[in-house]
C-alpha positions as CSV (number, residue, x, y, z in Angstrom):
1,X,20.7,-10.8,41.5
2,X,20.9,-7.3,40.3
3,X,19.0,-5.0,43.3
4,X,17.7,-2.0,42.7
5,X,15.9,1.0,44.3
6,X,12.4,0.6,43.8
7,X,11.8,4.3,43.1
8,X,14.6,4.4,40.6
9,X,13.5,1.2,39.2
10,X,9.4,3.4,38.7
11,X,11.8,5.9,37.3
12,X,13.8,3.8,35.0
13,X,10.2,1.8,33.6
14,X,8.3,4.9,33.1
15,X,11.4,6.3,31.1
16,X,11.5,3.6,29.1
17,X,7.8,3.3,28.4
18,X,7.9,7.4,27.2
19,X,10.8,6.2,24.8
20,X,9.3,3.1,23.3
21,X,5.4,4.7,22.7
22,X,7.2,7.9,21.8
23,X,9.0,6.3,18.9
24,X,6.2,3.8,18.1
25,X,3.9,7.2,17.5
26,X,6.4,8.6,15.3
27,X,7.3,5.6,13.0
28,X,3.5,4.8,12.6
29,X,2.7,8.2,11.2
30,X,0.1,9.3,13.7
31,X,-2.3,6.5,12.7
32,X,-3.1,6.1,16.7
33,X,-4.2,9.7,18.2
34,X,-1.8,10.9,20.8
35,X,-4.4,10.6,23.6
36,X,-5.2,6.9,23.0
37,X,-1.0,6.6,22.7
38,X,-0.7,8.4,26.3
39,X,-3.7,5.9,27.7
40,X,-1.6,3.0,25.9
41,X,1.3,4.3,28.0
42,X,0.0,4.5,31.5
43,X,-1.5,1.2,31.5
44,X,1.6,-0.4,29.8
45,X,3.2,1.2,33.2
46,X,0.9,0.5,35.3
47,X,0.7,-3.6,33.8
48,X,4.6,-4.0,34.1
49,X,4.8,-3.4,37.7
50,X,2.7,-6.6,38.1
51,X,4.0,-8.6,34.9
52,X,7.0,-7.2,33.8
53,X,8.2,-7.2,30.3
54,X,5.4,-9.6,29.5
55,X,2.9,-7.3,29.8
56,X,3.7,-6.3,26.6
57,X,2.7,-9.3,24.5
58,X,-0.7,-8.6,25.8
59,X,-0.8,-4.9,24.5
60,X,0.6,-6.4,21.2
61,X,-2.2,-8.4,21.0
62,X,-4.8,-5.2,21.5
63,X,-3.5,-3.3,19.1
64,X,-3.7,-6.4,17.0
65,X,-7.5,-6.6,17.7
66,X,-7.7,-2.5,17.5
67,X,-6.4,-2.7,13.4
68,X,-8.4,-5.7,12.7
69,X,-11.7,-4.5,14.0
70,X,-11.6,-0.9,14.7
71,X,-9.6,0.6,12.0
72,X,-10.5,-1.8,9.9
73,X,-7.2,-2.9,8.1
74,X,-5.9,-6.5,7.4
75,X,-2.1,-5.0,7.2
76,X,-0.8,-5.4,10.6
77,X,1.6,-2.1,10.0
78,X,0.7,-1.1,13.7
79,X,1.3,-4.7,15.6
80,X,4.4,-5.3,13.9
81,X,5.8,-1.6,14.0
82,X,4.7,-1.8,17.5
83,X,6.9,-5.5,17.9
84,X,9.9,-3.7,16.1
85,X,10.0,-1.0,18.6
86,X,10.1,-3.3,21.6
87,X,13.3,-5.4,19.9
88,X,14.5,-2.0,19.2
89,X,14.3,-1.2,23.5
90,X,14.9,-4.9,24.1
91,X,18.3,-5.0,22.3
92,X,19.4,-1.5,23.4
93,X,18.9,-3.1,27.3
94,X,20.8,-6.0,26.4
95,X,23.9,-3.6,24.7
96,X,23.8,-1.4,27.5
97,X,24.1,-4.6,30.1
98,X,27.0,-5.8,27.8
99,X,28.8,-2.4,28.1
100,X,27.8,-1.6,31.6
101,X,28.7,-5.7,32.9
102,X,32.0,-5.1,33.3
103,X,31.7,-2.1,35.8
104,X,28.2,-3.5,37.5
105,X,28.8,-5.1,41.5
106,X,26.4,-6.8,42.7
107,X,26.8,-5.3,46.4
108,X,24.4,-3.2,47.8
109,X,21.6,-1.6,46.3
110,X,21.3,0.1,43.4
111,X,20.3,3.9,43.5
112,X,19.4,6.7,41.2
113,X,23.3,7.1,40.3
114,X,23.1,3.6,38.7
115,X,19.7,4.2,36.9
116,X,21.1,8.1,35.3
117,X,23.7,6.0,34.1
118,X,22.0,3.0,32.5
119,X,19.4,5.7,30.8
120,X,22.1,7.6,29.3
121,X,24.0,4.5,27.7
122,X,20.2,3.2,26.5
123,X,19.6,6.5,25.0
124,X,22.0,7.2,23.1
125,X,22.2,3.3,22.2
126,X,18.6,3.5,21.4
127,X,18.5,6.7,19.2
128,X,20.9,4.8,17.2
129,X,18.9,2.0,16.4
130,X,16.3,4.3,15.9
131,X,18.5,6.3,13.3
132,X,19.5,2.8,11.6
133,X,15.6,1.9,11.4
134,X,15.1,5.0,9.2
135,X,17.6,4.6,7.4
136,X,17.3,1.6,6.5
137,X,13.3,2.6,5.9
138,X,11.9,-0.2,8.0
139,X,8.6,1.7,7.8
140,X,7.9,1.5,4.2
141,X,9.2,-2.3,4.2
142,X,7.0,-3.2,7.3
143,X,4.0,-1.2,5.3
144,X,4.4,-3.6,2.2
145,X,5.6,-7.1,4.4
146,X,2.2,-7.2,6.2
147,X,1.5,-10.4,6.8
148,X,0.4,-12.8,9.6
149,X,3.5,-14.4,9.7
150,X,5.6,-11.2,10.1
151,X,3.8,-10.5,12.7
152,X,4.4,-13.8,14.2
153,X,8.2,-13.8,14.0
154,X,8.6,-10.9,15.3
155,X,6.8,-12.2,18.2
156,X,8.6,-14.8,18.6
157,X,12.2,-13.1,17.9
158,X,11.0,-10.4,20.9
159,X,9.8,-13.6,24.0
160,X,12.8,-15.0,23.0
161,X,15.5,-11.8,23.6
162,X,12.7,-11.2,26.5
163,X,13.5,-14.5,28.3
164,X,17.3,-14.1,27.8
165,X,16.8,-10.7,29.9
166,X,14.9,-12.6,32.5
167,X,17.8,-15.4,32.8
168,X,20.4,-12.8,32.5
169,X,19.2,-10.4,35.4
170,X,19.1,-14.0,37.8
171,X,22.8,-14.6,36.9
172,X,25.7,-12.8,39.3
173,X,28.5,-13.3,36.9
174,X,27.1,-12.8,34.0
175,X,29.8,-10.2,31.3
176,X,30.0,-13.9,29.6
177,X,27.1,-15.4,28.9
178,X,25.9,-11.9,28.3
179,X,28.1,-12.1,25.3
180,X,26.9,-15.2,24.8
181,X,23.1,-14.3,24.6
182,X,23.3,-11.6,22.6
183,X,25.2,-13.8,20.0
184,X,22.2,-16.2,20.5
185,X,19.4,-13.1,20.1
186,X,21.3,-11.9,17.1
187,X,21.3,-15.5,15.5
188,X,18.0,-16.4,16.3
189,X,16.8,-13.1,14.0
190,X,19.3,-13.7,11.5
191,X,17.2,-17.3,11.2
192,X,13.7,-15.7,11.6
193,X,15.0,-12.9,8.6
194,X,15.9,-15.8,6.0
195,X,12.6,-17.9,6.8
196,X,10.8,-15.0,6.3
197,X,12.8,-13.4,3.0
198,X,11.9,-17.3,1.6
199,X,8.6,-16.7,2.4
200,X,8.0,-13.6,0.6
201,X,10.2,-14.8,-2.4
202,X,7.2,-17.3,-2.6
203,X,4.7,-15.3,-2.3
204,X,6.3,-12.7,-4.6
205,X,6.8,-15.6,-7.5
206,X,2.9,-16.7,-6.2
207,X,1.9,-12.8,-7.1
208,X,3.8,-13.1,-10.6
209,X,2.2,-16.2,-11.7
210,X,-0.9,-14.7,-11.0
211,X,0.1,-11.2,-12.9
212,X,0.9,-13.9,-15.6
213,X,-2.2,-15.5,-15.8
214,X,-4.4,-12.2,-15.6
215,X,-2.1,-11.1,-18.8
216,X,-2.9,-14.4,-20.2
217,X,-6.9,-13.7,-19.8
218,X,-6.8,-10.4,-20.5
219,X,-5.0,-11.5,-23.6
220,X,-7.6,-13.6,-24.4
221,X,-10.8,-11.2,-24.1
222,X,-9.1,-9.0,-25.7
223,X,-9.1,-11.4,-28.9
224,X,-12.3,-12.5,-28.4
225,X,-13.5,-8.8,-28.4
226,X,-11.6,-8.4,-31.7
227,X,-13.4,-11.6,-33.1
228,X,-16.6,-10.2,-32.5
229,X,-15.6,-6.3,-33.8
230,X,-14.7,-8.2,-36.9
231,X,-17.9,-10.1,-37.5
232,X,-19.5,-6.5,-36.8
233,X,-17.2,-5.0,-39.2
234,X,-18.1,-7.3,-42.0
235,X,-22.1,-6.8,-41.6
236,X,-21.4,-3.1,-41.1
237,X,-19.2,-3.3,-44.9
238,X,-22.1,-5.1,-46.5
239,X,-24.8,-2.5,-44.7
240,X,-22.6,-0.1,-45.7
241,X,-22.4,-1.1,-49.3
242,X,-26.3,-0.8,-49.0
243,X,-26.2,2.4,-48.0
244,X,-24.6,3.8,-50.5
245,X,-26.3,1.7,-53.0
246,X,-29.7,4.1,-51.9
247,X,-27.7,7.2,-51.3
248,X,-27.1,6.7,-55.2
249,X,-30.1,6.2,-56.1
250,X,-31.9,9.4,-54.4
251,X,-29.1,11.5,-55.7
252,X,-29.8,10.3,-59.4
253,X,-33.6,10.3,-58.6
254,X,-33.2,14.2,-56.8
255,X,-34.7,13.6,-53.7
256,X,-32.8,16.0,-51.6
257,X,-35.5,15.7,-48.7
258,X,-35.0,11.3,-48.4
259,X,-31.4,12.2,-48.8
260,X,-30.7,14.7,-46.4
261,X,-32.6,12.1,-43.7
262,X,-31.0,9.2,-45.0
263,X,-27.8,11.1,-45.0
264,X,-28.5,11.4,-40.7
265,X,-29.6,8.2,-40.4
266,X,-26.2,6.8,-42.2
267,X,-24.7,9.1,-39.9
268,X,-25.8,8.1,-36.9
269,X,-25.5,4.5,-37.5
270,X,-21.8,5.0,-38.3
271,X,-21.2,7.2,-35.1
272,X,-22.8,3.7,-33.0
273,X,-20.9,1.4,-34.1
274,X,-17.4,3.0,-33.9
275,X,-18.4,3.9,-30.6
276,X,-19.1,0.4,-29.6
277,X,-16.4,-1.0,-31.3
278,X,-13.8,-2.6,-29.3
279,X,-11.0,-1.6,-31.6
280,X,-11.2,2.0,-31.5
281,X,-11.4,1.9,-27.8
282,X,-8.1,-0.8,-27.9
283,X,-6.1,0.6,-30.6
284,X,-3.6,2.8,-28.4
285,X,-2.7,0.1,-26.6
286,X,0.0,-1.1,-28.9
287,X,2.2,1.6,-28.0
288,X,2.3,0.2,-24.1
289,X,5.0,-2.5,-24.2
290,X,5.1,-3.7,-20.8
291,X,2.6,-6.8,-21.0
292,X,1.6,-6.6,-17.3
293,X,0.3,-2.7,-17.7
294,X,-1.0,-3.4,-20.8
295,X,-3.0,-6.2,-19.1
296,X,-4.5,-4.1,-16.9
297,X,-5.4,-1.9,-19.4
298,X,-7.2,-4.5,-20.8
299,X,-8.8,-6.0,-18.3
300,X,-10.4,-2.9,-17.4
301,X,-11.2,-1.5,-20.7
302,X,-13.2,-4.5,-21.5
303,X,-15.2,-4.5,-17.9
304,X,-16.2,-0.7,-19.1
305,X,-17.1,-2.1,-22.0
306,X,-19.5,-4.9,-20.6
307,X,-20.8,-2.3,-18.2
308,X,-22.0,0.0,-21.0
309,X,-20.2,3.1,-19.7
310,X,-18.6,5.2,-22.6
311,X,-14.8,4.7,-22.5
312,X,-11.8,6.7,-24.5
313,X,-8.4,5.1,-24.2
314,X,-5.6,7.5,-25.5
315,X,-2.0,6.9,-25.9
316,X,0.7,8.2,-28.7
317,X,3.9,7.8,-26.9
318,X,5.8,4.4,-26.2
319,X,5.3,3.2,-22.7
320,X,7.9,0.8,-21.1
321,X,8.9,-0.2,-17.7
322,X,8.0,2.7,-15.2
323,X,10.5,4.0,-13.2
324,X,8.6,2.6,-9.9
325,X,7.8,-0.9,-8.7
326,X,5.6,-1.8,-11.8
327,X,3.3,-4.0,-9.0
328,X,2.6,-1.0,-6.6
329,X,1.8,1.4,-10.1
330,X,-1.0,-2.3,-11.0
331,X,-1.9,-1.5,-7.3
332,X,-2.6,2.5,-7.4
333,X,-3.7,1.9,-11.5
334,X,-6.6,-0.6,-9.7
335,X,-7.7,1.7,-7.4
336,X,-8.4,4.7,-9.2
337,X,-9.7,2.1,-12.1
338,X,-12.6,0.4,-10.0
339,X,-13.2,3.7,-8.3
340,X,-14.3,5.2,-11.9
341,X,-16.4,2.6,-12.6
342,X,-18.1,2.3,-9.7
343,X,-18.5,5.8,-9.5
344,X,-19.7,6.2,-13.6
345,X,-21.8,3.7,-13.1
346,X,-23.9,6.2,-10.7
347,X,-24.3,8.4,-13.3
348,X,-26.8,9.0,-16.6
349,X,-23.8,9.6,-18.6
350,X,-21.5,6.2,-17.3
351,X,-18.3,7.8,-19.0
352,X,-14.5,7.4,-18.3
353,X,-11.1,8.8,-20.0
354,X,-7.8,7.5,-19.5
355,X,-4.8,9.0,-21.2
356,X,-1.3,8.2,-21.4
357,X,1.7,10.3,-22.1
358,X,5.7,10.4,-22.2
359,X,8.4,13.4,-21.8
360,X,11.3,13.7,-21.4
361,X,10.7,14.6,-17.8
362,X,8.5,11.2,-17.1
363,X,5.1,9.6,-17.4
364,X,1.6,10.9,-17.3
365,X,-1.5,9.1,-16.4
366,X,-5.0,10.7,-16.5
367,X,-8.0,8.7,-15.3
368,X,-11.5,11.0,-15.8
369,X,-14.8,9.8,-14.6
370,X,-18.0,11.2,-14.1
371,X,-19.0,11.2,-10.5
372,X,-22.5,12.2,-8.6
373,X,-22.0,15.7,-7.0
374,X,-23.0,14.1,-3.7
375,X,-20.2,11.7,-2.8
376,X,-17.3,12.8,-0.2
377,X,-14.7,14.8,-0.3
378,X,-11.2,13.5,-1.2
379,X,-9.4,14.5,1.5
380,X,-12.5,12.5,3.6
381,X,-12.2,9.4,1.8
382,X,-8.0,9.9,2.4
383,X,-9.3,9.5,5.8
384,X,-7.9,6.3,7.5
385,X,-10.6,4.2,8.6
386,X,-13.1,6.0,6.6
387,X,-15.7,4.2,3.7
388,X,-19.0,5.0,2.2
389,X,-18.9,1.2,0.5
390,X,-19.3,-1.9,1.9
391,X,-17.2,-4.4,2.8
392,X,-15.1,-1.7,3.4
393,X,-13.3,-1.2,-0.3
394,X,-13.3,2.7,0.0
395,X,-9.9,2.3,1.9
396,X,-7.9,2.5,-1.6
397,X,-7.0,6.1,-1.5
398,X,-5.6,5.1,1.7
399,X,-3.6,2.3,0.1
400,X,-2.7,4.7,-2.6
401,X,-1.2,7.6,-0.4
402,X,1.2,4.9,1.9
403,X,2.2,4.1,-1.9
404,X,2.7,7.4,-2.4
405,X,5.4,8.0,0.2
406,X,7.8,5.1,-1.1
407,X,8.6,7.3,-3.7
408,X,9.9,10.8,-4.2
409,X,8.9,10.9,-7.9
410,X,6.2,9.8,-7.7
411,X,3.0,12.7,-7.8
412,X,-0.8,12.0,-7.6
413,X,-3.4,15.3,-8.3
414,X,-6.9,14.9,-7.5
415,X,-9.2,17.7,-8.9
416,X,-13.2,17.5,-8.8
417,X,-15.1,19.8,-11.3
418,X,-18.9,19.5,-11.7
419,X,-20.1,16.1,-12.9
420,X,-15.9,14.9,-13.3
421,X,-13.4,13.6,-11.2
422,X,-10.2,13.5,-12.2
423,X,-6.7,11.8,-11.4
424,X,-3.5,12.3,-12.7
425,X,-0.2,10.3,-12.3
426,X,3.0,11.7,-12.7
427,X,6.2,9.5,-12.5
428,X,9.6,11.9,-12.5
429,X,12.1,10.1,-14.2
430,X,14.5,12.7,-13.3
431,X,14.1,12.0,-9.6
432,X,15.7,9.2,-8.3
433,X,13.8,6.8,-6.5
């Protein structure tokens, strides 16, 4: 067995631990405030000197329970960000082993000399895989593959490339089966990649069907809406024909005063129903030809609708296939959509606005509602962890900004005047994604 200095070895595990929580506070974006992260640290320390390596699977599981229950999020970003980093320091030990095995004598004990060494090679091996994790944007992919059973593999891929570390520090001649294990490790994640890229293929065909069969409802209120608007517009042509029949009558009769209040009343009558009517709040949706947006449209639309609030739907410009991931544009359209109602619907006046447009720079969106002058700031409800509704669904503007930063062209504007709040969406199609 491998001996070593016990103060080099404090130096070499404290070393390591400001590496891994230094790199884990960077990739998870300051979610964690640095002085819980330098607690995190010390008793991470403090635990390996009486369980090793393993220690680790028992902070994984706190900052499991700290997401679920203090912060409030089902997404598991910081458990499995946390899990990635420790692969990341696990297979930088297991390179540097590889490259140092040939040179490594198992004489004598193992000083500070030895130790420099072995946190040089780690390093630099380690910044690489570091660079390689941004690169390849392991962030933003951990951020949208947030499930339970990420989080599982990845615990399983790290106790697994933990106990070949174990075995591999017991053996004396060990430069091949070091080769050996690391073929093992690398195999073993290759395996736990495909089961899980199968998984979320299902889930992702799971989250179409379900896309589909929204359209397929939406679809189908919408017609039922028209069936009614057309049984209105009937009765209002034969009330209409009325109308006119006694607006004739007082004009041939001269009785300015009955016509000019008859002339309000037709008025106002007219003004209700078009306002009510279904078909002036759908009509612009023909120029949207992506069914899945349109759907959404839709499906909100007629919720304002049965709410009573007072809805305007505008769009003159052909709408196809966005030039983001049409799901997360559903997800942020959602968002701001039941955050309008629910606000409006605090309101006397229960009024929304949403607008389309296209240029030849990209695609607007405007979502206006009225709001109540006492709610919270934006930038406090941006706030992660923060909600003023239960059940915890203010998080969405949360949701919306790690949405946000998967794309460069993609813009969101938030402006609050007296009595409106408004949103608008802007989607560069001259910036690449």
């Amino acid at each position: 067995m491998l001996m070593v200095d016990i103060k080099a070895f404090i130096l070499s595990l404290f070393f390591s631990n400001i590496l891994l929580y230094g790199i884990f506070y960077f990739f998870i974006e300051r979610k964690i405030k640095l002085p819980l992260i330098s607690v995190m640290l010390i008793i991470t320390f403090f635990g390996q000197l009486v369980m090793g390596n393993w220690f680790d699977v028992l902070i994984a599981g706190t900052i499991y329970l700290y997401e679920r229950y203090v912060i409030k999020s089902k997404k598991n970003f910081l458990v499995n960000t946390y899990l990635f980093c420790l692969l990341i320091m696990l297979f930088a030990s297991l390179i540097t082993s590889n490259i140092m095995s040939p040179w490594v004598s198992f004489q004598g004990t193992k000083g500070f000399d030895y130790i420099f060494i072995e946190m040089s090679i780690m390093s630099i091996i380690f910044l690489f895989l570091v660079v390689a994790y941004q690169k390849l944007k392991v962030t933003s992919w951990l951020k949208n593959n947030n499930s339970t059973l990420l989080t599982m593999l990845l615990l399983y891929v790290y106790c697994i490339a933990l106990l070949v570390v174990v075995i591999l520090k017991t053996i004396e001649k060990y430069s091949l089966y070091i080769n050996i294990m690391l073929v093992f490790v690398i195999l073993q994640t290759m395996v736990i990649t495909i089961l899980f890229v199968r998984d979320r293929k299902k889930k992702a065909e799971e989250f179409e069907n379900l896309l589909y069969k929204n359209q397929l409802d939406s679809l189908k209120n919408y017609t039922e809406q028209l069936e009614k608007d057309y049984q209105s517009t009937r009765k209002f042509k034969h009330d209409y024909k009325n109308m006119l029949l006694s607006l004739r009558i007082n004009v041939e009769n001269q009785n300015y005063g009955e016509l000019t209040s008859f002339l309000n009343e037709l008025d106002d009558y007219s003004e209700k129903y078009f306002i009510n009517s279904a078909m002036e709040v759908f009509k612009d949706l023909t120029y949207i030809k992506d069914g899945y947006l349109k759907s959404i449209f839709i499906n909100k639309l007629q919720l304002m609708l049965n709410k009573g609030i007072n809805c305007q739907f505008e769009c003159r410009d052909l709408i196809d296939k966005p030039m983001i991931d049409l799901v997360d544009l559903i997800r942020i359209l959602s968002i701001f959509l039941d955050n309008g109602i629910e606000a409006s619907l605090e309101t006397e006046e229960k009024r929304m606005a949403i607008g389309l447009s296209k240029t030849d720079t990209g695609l607007t969106i405007i979502i206006a509602n009225s709001y109540c002058n006492n709610q919270e700031s934006v930038s406090k409800l941006m706030e992660q962890g923060y909600t003023s509704k239960a059940n915890h669904s203010g998080l969405g503007l949360t949701n919306v900004q790690e949405i946000k930063n998967k794309y460069p062209n993609l813009f969101i504007q938030y402006e609050k005047e007296e009595q409106l709040f408004t949103v608008k969406i802007i989607i560069d199609e001259g910036v690449a994604r």
